[in-house]
ZANUTI-354613 format. One record per residue (C-alpha): residue in three letters; x negated, y negated, z. Coordinates in steps of 0.02 Angstrom, whole numbers, plus 50000, padded with zeros to 5 digits. Layout:
# residues N
Ala X Y Z;
...
END
This chain:
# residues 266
Unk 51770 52097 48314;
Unk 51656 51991 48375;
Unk 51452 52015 48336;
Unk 51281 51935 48407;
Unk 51170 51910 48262;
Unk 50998 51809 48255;
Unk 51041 51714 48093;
Unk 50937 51607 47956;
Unk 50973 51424 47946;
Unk 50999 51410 47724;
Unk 51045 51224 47766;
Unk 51043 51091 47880;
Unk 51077 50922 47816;
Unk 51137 50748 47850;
Unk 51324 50719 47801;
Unk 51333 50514 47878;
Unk 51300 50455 48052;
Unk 51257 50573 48149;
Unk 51363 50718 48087;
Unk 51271 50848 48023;
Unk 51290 51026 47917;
Unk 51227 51183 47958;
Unk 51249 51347 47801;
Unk 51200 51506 47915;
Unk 51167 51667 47828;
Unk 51301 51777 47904;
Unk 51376 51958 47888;
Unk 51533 51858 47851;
Unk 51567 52013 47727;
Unk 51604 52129 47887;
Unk 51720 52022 47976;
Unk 51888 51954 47977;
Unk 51869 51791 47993;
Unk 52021 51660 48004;
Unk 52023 51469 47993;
Unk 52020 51402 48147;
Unk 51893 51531 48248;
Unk 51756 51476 48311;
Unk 51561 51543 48346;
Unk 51462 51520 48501;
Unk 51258 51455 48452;
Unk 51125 51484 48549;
Unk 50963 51372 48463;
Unk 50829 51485 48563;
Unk 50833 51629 48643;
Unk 50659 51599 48729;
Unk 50734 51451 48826;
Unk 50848 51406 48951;
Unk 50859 51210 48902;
Unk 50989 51193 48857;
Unk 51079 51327 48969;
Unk 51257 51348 48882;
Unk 51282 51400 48708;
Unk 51364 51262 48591;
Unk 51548 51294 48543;
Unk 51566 51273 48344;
Unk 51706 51281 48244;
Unk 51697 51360 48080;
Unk 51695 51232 47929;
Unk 51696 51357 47806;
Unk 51649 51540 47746;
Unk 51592 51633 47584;
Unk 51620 51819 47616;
Unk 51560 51853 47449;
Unk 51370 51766 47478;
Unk 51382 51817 47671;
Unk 51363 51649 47745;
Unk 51475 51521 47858;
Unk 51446 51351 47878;
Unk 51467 51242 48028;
Unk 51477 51049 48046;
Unk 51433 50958 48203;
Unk 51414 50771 48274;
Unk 51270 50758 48386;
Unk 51334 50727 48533;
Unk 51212 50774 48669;
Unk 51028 50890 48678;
Unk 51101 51057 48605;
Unk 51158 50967 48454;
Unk 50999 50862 48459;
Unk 50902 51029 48434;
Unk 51015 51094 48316;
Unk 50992 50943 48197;
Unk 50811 50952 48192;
Unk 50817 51118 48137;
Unk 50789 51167 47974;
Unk 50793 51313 47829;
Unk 50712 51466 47889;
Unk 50736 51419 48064;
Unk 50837 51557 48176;
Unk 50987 51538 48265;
Unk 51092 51686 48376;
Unk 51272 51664 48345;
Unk 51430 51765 48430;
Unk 51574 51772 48332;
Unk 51694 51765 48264;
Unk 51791 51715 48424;
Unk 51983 51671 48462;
Unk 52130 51642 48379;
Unk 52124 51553 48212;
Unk 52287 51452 48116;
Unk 52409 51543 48081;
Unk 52491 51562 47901;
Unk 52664 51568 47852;
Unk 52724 51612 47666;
Unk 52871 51527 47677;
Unk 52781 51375 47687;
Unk 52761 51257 47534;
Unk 52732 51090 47600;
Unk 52606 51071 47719;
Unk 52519 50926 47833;
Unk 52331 50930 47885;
Unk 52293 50793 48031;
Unk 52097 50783 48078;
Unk 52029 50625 48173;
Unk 51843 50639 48197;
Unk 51757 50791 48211;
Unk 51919 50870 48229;
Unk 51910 50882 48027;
Unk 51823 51016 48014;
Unk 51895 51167 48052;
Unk 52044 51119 47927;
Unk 51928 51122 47782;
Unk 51926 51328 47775;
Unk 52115 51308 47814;
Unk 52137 51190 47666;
Unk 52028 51316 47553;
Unk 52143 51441 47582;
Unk 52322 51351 47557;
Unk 52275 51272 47407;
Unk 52201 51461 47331;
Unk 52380 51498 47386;
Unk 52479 51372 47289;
Unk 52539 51275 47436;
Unk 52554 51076 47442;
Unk 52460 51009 47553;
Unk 52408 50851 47612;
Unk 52253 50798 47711;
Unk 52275 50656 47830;
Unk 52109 50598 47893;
Unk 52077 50475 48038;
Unk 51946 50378 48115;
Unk 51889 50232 48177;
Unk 51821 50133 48027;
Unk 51766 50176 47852;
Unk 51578 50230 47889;
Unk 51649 50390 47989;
Unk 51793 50462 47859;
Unk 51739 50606 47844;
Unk 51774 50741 47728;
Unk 51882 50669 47591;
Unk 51809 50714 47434;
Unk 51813 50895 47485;
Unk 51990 50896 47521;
Unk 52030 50795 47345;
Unk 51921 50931 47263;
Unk 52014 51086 47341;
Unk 52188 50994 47264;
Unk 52243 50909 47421;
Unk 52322 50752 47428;
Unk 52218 50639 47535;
Unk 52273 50491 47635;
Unk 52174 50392 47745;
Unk 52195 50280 47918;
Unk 52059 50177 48013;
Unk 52081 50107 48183;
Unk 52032 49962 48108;
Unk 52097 49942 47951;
Unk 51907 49951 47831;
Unk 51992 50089 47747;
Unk 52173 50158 47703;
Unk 52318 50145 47822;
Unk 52282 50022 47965;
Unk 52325 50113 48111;
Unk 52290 50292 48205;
Unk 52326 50458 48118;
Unk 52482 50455 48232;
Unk 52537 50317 48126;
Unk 52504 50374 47954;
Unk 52585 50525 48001;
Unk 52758 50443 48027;
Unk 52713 50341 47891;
Unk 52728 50493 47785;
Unk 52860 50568 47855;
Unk 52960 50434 47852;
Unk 52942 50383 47662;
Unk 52902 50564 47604;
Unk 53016 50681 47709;
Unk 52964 50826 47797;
Unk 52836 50971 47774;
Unk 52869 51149 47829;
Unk 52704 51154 47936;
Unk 52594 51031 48016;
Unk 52435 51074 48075;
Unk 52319 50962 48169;
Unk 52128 50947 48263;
Unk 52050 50810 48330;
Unk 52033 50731 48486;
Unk 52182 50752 48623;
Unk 52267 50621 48622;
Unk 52279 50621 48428;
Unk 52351 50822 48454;
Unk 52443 50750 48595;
Unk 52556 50623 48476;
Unk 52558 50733 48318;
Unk 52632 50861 48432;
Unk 52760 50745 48499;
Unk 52808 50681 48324;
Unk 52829 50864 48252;
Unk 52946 50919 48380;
Unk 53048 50741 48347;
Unk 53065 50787 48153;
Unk 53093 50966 48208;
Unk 52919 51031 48111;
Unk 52814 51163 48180;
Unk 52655 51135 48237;
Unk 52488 51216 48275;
Unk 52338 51106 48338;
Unk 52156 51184 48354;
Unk 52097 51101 48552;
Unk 51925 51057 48570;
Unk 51858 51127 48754;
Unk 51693 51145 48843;
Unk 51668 51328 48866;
Unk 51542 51434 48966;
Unk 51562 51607 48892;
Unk 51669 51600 48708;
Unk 51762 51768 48768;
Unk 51875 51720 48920;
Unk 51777 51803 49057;
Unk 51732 51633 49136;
Unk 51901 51563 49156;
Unk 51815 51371 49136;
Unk 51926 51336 48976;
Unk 52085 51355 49039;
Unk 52239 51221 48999;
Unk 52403 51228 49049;
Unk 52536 51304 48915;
Unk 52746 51291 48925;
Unk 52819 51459 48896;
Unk 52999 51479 48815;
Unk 53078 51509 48955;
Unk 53001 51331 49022;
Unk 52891 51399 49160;
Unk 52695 51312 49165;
Unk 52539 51456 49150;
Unk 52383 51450 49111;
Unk 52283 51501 48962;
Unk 52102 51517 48895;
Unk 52082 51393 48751;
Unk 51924 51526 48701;
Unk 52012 51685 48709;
Unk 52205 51652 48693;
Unk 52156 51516 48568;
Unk 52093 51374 48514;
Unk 52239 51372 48411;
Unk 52405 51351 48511;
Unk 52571 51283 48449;
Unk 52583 51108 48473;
Unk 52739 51122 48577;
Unk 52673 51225 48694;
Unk 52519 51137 48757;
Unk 52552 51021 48931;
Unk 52423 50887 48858;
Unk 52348 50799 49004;
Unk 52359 50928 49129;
END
């Protein structure tokens, strides 16, 4: 169930570029919170500027300590304001919203696909399939070696970590897409592939799932108004079984859909 809380900022740092990390002291201990949900952020309640809360998905969360941490790239004046924020400062969050991953038992091999930002909301995911036993392997993308992201966490948390840049400074020359086939093709399969990151990235590990007959999930990334479905701003296009196109709220039905499912591009 979601909650609006006015929340202490423990942390706010610098992780390279201009991504950033924010530890929020959080009743985390009172809800059920999944990988892949998300929180609206409000910086100010005593201001209008800017307007909209800021979607965020959740990097990670202690239930234990109460906290959850979020990780952002500055990207425009809301996330301006949040990175010049700093311990002791207050922020009002809403969450936990949507639909997180989804876990399977059965599964023992398993493939993580971030490019970008899109990392982030695997990390919690990561924390809890290796606590689980599970195999998994963290394929990270981006454009050069300045913006990988992430990688000693997932080597820390027992993942197997491979690497691609756009241009080659670092790892596998080539997009995620790539490496991803790469794998596949000299490794085998997985039982589970899940994937975040911008679309066209979700787009092609979704196609190349469904080729090698693995399931998918992929976490979208959306503007939203609301967080809770009422606005109807977020909505995508989805393939049922049956073949027929609806529509569907990427804040309330998701963000998490099964990669063979979402019309990408419409």
């Amino acid at each position: 169930m979601a909650i609006v809380e006015k929340c202490h900022i423990l942390e706010n740092v610098p992780l390279q570029a201009n991504f950033f990390r924010m530890v929020i002291d959080f009743p985390a201990e009172e809800q059920e919170i999944r990988p892949g949900q998300f929180v609206m952020v409000r910086t100010a309640a005593d201001t209008v500027d800017p307007f909209l809360n800021r979607p965020m998905s959740i990097t990670n969360f202690n239930r234990r300590q109460g906290n959850i941490t979020l990780s952002y790239q500055v990207v425009g004046r809301g996330t301006r304001l949040m990175s010049e924020m700093t311990a002791g400062d207050k922020v009002e969050i809403i969450g936990p919203l949507g639909n997180g991953f989804t876990l399977y038992d059965e599964d023992e091999k398993i493939i993580l696909v971030g490019g970008g930002a899109g990392i982030f909301p695997l990390i919690g995911l990561a924390a809890i399939l290796t606590s689980r036993g599970k195999k998994v392997q963290a394929l990270i993308g981006a454009r050069n070696r300045e913006l990988v992201l992430c990688e000693h966490e997932f080597t820390k948390m027992g993942c197997e970590v491979k690497i691609s840049t756009d241009d080659g400074s670092m790892g596998f020359h080539g997009f995620a897409t790539n490496l991803l086939e790469d794998v596949l093709q000299k490794e085998g399969g997985a039982d589970r592939i899940y994937c975040c990151g911008p679309e066209p990235l979700m787009a092609g590990i979704a196609k190349i799932a469904e080729k090698a007959a693995i399931p998918s999930q992929v976490s979208l990334e959306h503007r939203m108004a609301c967080g809770v479905g009422a606005c109807l701003g977020c909505a995508i296009r989805i393939k049922t079984a049956e073949g027929e196109i609806i529509q569907k709220r990427v804040c309330h039905d998701g963000p998490v859909f099964a990669g063979s499912e979402v019309v990408f591009g419409g």
